[in-house]
Structures are given as structure tokens and as C-alpha cells.
C-alpha positions as a Python dict, from the first residue, in 0.01 Angstrom:
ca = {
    (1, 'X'): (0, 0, 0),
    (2, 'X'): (152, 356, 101),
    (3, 'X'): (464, 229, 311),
    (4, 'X'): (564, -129, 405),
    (5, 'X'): (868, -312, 501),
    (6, 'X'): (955, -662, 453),
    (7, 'X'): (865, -959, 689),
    (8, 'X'): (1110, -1224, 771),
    (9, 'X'): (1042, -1494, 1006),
    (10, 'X'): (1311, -1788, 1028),
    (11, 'X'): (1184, -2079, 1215),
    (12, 'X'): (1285, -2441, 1295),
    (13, 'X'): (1103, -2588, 957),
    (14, 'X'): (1051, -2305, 720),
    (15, 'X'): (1147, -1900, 636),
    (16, 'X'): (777, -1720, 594),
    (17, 'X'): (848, -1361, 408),
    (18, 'X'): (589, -1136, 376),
    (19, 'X'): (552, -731, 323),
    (20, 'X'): (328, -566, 588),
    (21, 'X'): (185, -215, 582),
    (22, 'X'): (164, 73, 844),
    (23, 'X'): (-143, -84, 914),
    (24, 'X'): (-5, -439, 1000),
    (25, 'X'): (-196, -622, 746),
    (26, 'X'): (-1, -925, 581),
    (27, 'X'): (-1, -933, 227),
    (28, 'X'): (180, -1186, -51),
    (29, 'X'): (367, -1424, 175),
    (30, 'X'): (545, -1678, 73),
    (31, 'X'): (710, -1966, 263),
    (32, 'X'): (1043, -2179, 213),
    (33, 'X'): (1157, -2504, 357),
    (34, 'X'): (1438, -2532, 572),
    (35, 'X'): (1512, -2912, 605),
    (36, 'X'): (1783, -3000, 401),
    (37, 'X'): (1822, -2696, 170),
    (38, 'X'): (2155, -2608, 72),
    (39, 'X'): (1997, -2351, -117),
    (40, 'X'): (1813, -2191, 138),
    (41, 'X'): (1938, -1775, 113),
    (42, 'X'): (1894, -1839, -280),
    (43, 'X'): (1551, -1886, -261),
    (44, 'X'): (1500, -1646, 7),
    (45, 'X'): (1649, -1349, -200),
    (46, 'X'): (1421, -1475, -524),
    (47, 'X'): (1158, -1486, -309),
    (48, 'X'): (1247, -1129, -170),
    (49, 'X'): (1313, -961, -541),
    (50, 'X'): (991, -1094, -633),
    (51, 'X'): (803, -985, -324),
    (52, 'X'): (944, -642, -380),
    (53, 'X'): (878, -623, -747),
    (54, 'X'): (509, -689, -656),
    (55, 'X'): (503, -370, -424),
    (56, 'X'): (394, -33, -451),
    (57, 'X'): (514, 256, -247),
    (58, 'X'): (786, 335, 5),
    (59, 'X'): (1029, 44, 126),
    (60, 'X'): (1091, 160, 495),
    (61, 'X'): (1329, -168, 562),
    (62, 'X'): (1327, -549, 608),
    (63, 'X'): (1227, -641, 1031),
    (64, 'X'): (1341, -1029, 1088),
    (65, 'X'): (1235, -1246, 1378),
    (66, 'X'): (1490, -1540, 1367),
    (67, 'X'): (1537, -1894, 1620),
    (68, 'X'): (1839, -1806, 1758),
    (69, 'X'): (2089, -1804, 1928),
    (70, 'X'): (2152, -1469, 1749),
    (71, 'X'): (2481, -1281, 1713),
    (72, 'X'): (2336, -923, 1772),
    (73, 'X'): (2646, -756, 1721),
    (74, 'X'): (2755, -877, 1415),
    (75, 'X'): (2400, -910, 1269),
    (76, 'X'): (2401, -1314, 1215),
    (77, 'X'): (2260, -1581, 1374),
    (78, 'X'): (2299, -1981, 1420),
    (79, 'X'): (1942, -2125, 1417),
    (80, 'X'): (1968, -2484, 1599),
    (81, 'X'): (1763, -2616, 1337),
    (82, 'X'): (1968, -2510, 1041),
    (83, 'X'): (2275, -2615, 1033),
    (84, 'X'): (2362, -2513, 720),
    (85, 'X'): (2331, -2158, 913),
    (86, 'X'): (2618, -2068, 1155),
    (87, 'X'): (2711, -1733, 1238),
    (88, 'X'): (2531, -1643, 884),
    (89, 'X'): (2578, -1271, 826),
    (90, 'X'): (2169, -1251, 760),
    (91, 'X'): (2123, -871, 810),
    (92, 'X'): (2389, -743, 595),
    (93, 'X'): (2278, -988, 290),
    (94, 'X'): (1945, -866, 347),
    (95, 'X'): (2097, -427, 318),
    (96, 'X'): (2295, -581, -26),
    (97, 'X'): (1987, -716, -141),
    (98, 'X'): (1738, -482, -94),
    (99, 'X'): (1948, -162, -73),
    (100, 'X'): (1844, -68, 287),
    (101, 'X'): (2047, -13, 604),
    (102, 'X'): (1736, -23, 745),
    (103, 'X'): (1744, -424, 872),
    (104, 'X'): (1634, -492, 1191),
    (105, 'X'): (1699, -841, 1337),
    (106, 'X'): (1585, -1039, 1668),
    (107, 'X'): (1455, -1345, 1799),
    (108, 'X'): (1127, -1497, 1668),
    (109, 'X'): (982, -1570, 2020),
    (110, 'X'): (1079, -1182, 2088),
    (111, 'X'): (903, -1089, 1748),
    (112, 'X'): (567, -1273, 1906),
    (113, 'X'): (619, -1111, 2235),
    (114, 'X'): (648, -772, 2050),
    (115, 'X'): (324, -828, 1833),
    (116, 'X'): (116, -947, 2111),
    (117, 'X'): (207, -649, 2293),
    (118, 'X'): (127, -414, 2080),
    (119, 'X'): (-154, -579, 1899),
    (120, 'X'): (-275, -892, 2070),
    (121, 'X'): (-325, -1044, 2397),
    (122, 'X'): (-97, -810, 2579),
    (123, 'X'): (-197, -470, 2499),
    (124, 'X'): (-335, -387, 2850),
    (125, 'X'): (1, -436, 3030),
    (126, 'X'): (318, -304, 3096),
    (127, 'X'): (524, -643, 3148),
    (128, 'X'): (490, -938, 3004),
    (129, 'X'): (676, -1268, 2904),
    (130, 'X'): (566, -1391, 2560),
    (131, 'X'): (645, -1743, 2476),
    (132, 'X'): (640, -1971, 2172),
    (133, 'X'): (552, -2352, 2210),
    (134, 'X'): (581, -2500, 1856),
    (135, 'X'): (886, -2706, 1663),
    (136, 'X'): (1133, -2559, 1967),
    (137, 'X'): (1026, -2334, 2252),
    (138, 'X'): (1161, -1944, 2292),
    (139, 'X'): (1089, -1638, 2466),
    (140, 'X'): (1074, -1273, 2442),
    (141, 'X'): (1041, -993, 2699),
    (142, 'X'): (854, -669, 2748),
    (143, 'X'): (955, -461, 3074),
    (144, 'X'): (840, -129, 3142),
    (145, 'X'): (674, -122, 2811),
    (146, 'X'): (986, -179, 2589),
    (147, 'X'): (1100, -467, 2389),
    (148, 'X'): (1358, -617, 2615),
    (149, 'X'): (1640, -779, 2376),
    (150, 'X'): (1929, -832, 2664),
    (151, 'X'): (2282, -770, 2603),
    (152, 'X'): (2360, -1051, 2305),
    (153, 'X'): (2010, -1029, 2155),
    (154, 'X'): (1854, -1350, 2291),
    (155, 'X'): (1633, -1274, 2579),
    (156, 'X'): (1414, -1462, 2666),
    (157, 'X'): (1643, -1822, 2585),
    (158, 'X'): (1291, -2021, 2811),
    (159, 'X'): (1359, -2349, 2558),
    (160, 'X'): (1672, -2385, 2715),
    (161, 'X'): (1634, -2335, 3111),
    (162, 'X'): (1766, -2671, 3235),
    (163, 'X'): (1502, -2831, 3486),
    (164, 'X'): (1668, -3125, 3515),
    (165, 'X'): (2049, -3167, 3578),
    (166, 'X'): (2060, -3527, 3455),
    (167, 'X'): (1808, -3537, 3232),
    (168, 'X'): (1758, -3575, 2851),
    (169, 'X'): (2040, -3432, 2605),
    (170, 'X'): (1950, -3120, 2423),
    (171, 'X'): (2054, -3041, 2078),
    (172, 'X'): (2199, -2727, 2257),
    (173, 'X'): (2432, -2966, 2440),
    (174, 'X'): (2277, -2891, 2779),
    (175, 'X'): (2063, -3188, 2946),
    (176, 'X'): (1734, -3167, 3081),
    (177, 'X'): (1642, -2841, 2918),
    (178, 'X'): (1247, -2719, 2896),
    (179, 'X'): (1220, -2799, 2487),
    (180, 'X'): (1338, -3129, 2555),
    (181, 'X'): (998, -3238, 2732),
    (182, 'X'): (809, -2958, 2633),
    (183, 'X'): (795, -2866, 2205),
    (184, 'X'): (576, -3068, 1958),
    (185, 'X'): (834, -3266, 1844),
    (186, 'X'): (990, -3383, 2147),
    (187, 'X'): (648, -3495, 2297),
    (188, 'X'): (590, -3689, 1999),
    (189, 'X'): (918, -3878, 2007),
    (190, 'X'): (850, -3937, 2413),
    (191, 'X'): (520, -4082, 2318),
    (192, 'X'): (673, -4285, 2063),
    (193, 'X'): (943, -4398, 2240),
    (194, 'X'): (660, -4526, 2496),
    (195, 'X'): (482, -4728, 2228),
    (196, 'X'): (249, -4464, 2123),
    (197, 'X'): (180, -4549, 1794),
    (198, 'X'): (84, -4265, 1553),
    (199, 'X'): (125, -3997, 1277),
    (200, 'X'): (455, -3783, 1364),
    (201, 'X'): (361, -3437, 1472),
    (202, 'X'): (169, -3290, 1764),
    (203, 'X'): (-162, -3269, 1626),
    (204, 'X'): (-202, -3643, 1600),
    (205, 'X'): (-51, -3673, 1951),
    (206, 'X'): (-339, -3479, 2072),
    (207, 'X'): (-629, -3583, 1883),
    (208, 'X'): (-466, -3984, 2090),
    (209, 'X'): (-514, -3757, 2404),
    (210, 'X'): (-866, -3602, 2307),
    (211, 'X'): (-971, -3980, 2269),
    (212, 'X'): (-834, -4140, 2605),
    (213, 'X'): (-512, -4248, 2506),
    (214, 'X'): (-301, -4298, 2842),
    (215, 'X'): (20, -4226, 2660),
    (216, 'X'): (-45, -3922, 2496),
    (217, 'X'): (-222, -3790, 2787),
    (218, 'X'): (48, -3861, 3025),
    (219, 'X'): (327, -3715, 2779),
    (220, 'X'): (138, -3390, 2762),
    (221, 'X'): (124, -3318, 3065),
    (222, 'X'): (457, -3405, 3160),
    (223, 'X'): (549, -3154, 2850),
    (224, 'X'): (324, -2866, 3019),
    (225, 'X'): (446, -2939, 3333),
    (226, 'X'): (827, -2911, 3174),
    (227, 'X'): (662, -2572, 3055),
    (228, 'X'): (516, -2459, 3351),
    (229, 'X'): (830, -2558, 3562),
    (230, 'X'): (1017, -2294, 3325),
    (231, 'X'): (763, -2015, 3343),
    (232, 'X'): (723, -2051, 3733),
    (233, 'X'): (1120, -2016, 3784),
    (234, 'X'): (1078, -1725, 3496),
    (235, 'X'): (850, -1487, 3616),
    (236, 'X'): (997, -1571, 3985),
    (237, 'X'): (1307, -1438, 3856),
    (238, 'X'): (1161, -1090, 3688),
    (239, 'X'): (854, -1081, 3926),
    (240, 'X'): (614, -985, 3641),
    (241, 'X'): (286, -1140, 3630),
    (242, 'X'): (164, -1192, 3230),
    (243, 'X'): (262, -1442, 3012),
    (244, 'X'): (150, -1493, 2670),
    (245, 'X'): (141, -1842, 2548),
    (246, 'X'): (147, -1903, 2113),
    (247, 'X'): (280, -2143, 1839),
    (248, 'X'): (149, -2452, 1734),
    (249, 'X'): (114, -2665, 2031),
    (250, 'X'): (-66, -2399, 2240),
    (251, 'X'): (-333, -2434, 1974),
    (252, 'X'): (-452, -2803, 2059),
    (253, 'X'): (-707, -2644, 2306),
    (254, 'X'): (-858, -2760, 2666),
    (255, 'X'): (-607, -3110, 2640),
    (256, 'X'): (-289, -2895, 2613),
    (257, 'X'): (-393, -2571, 2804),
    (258, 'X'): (-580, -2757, 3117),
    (259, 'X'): (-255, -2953, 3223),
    (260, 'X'): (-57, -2602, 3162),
    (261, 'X'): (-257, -2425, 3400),
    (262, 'X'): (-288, -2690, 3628),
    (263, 'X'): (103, -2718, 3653),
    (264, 'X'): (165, -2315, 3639),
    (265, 'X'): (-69, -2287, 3939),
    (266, 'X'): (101, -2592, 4142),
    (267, 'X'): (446, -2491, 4100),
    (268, 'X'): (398, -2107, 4186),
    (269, 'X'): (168, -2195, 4472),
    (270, 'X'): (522, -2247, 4671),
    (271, 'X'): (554, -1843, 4651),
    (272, 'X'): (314, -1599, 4699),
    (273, 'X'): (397, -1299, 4494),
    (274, 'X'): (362, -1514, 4177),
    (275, 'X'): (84, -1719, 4266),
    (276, 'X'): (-153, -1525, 4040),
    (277, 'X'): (36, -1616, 3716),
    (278, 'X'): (-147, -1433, 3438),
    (279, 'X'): (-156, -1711, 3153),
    (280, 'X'): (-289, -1567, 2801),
    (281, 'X'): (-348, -1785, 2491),
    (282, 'X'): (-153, -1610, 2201),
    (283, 'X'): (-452, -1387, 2019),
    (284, 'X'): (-277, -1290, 1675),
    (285, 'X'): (-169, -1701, 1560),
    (286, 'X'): (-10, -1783, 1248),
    (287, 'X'): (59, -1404, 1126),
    (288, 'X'): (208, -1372, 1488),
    (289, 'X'): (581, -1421, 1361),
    (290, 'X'): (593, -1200, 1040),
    (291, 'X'): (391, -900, 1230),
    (292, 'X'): (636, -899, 1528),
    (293, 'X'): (911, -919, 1284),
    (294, 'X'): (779, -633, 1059),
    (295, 'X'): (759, -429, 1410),
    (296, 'X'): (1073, -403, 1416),
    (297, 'X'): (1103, -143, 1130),
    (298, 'X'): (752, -23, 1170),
    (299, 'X'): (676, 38, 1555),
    (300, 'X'): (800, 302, 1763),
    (301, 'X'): (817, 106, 2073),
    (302, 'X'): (1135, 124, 2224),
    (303, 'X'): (1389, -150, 2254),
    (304, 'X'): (1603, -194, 2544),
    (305, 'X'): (1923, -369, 2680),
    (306, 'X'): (2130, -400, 2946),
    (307, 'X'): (2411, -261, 2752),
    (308, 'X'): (2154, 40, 2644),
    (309, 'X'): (2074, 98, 3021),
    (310, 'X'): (2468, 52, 3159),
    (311, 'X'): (2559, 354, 2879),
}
């Protein structure tokens, strides 16, 4: 390995770290649990001066995809899902760690979005809404062929579009938001709370579906339809046409994606300059997280803002 730069992806359950080449391939990753561990950034900088101690060649930086919401300016972020996280200066442990300024942080749903632009499912267009469907739900935009990261760092915030002004409470504090209905997790504890009875996590709740199981079938495709809902009103707003579907739960096949496409195509029918929603199934899967992340010091595509644009 000539050049490489180190992967960082921060989601709901776990930290993945990787290095990746100029090439993109993913090599020695490693992955942490996040429930529960007051030790997490230990681990993650053992895990990181072991990673680099393997290596050979030129460091070029560290690129991290994190759940957000993110605090661009400062370079921390606040996961939802880790509490033991707020406002955790993230980038500038990473430069004292590794001894690079080079640190490059944004969303994980905007590191997918990235990586299935340039290498995926969304290499033949110029705009296109990437989304991740997994433990939470988030978003990332590409306009005009640039990684769009807003003013604050947190476009595309999808999981938490409210679609229904008294509906259930998000951890977020809003009600009714999409990832309330609409991530693994939350369809599981619907289904549950409906007297579903079964293993806790989406892939159980599907293989009820797959068999006939009226619950799980009906809680899916109120979740897609919680989905869709939030992608009609999205691409409505930006008038683009693509979107890009990953994470775990888009993986569950014809019982997750027929509903989705069922709904998407319902709820834009209403208007007719988005009634030929482009819907993609993510193409680059698990590695989809650390490659988008590792874009961001490898990749020359440029990254835009509103703050970029008003200067």
C-alpha cells in the first residue's frame, strides 16, 4: 500500500476503522462497540496506533463519517446513540493522535452518499439523495456533482423530518419523526409492542414477514411508507430525481423494497415533476461507510455549503 488514510465510521452500535488505499480497497478493519463503553476513544486510539503500525507508506490523513448531529465548526459531534459523546472534540483527538491536520469529518449517511456517488449506484448522475436505513435513518446530498454538507455539517438530517405532528416521541425530542416508524429497531419494537413475538432485530422481523406473518408485514410497510413519506417531501423540496437507498434494513430484499416503492410511487403521484422517483438499492454495502469516510481525504470531489456559496 503506496498511500492510504485512515477510515472512521461512527455509527449507532459500533466505530468500524479501517485504512483504505488510493485505490479504495479496505484493508485491516477493526470494529468497537458502542453500547455502554465508557472507554470508547481508548480503544479507538489503540485500535488506531495499531492500525497504523501495521501500514506501509504515506499517511495522507484520517476521513470520518460520524451519526450526527455534528458540530462542523468546532470539529465534534453528539451521536444520539452515544451518550457518553456530546460535543466530543473527535477531529482534533484524531490530529494529536496521529500527527495529521489532515482530519476530515462529516456525517455517515453523507459518507454513503459520497461513496455511492463516486463508486456505486450513483456514478451516472449529477444529483442525488443517498440515504441510510439501518439502527437510525440519515441522509447525505450530492448537487451539481459536489458533496453537499449544508451550513452546520448535517445535511441531509431525513431520520428526523417530522411526518406526524402528534405522533411517537423521538429520542431527538421531536414527535412523529421518519426513524421513529421507519429504522430496524423501531419496527421491531412496533411489532413487539403489537404482540409480535420474536428475536430483537430486523432480520427476524422480516424472515415473520417472508413467512405470512400479518404483524410484521403490516409494520413494514407502515415503516417504508414512514420512509417514502420523507423521501417524497425530500426530493419535492430539491427537485432532484435519484435516491440511493443502503444500510441494513434495505438489505431484507423484495419484503422491504416492494412496500418502499409502492409507497414512493403513491405519495409522489400527487405531483408531477417527481413522479418518476429514481429509487437505487445501495451497490457498495457493508464497506459503504468506511469508503465514503476515507473519501473525504482521498477524493477530489468538491464539497459545498451554503456558507461556501454565500462567500
Amino acid at each position: 500500500m503506496n498511500n492510504y488514510a485512515l477510515a472512521v465510521d461512527v455509527g449507532a452500535t459500533k466505530v468500524a476503522l479501517a485504512l483504505v488505499s488510493k485505490n479504495f480497497e479496505v484493508e485491516f478493519k477493526q470494529e468497537i462497540s458502542v453500547q455502554e463503553n465508557v472507554h470508547l476513544w481508548d480503544q479507538i486510539a489503540n485500535a488506531t496506533i495499531e492500525l497504523l503500525e501495521r501500514a506501509g507508506g504515506d499517511f495522507i490523513g484520517v476521513g470520518i463519517g460520524s451519526a450526527g448531529p455534528l458540530h462542523l465548526a468546532s470539529g465534534a459531534i453528539s451521536p444520539v446513540n452515544i451518550p457518553v459523546w456530546r460535543h466530543f472534540p473527535i477531529v482534533s483527538k484524531f490530529t494529536e493522535l496521529t500527527h495529521n491536520a489532515n482530519v476530515v469529518l462529516h456525517g455517515d449517511a453523507m459518507a454513503l452518499a459520497h461513496a455511492e456517488f463516486r463508486l456505486g449506484a450513483g456514478r451516472d448522475v449529477s444529483n442525488m439523495l443517498g440515504i441510510v436505513v439501518s439502527t437510525g435513518i440519515g441522509g447525505g446530498l450530492i448537487l451539481n456533482n459536489s458533496l453537499y454538507t449544508g451550513e452546520s455539517g448535517n445535511a441531509y438530517f431525513i431520520g428526523h423530518h417530522t411526518i406526524n405532528l402528534d405522533g411517537l416521541a423521538c429520542p431527538c425530542g421531536r414527535l412523529g419523526c421518519v426513524e421513529t416508524y421507519a429504522s430496524g429497531p423501531r419496527m421491531v419494537a412496533i411489532a413487539q409492542d403489537r404482540g409480535w413475538v420474536g428475536e430483537s432485530n430486523f432480520i427476524h422481523l422480516a424472515e415473520s414477514a417472508r413467512t405470512g406473518d400479518s404483524t410484521a408485514l403490516e409494520v413494514i410497510d407502515e415503516g417504508a411508507r414512514a420512509l417514502a413519506i420523507g423521501i417524497v417531501n425530500s426530493v419535492g423540496s430539491l427537485d432532484i430525481r435519484t435516491v440511493v437507498v443502503g444500510g441494513g434494513v434495505s438489505q431484507a430484499g423484495e419484503i422491504y423494497w416492494n412496500p418502499l416503492k409502492y409507497h414512493i410511487a403513491n405519495e409522489a403521484r400527487f405531483t408531477e415533476f417527481i413522479s418518476d422517483i429514481d429509487l437505487r438499492p445501495a451497490q457498495l454495502q457493508r464497506d459503504a461507510g468506511i469508503v465514503g469516510a476515507a473519501l473525504g481525504v482521498l477524493d477530489q470531489v468538491p464539497v459545498t455549503s451554503l456558507l461556501q456559496k454565500a462567500n
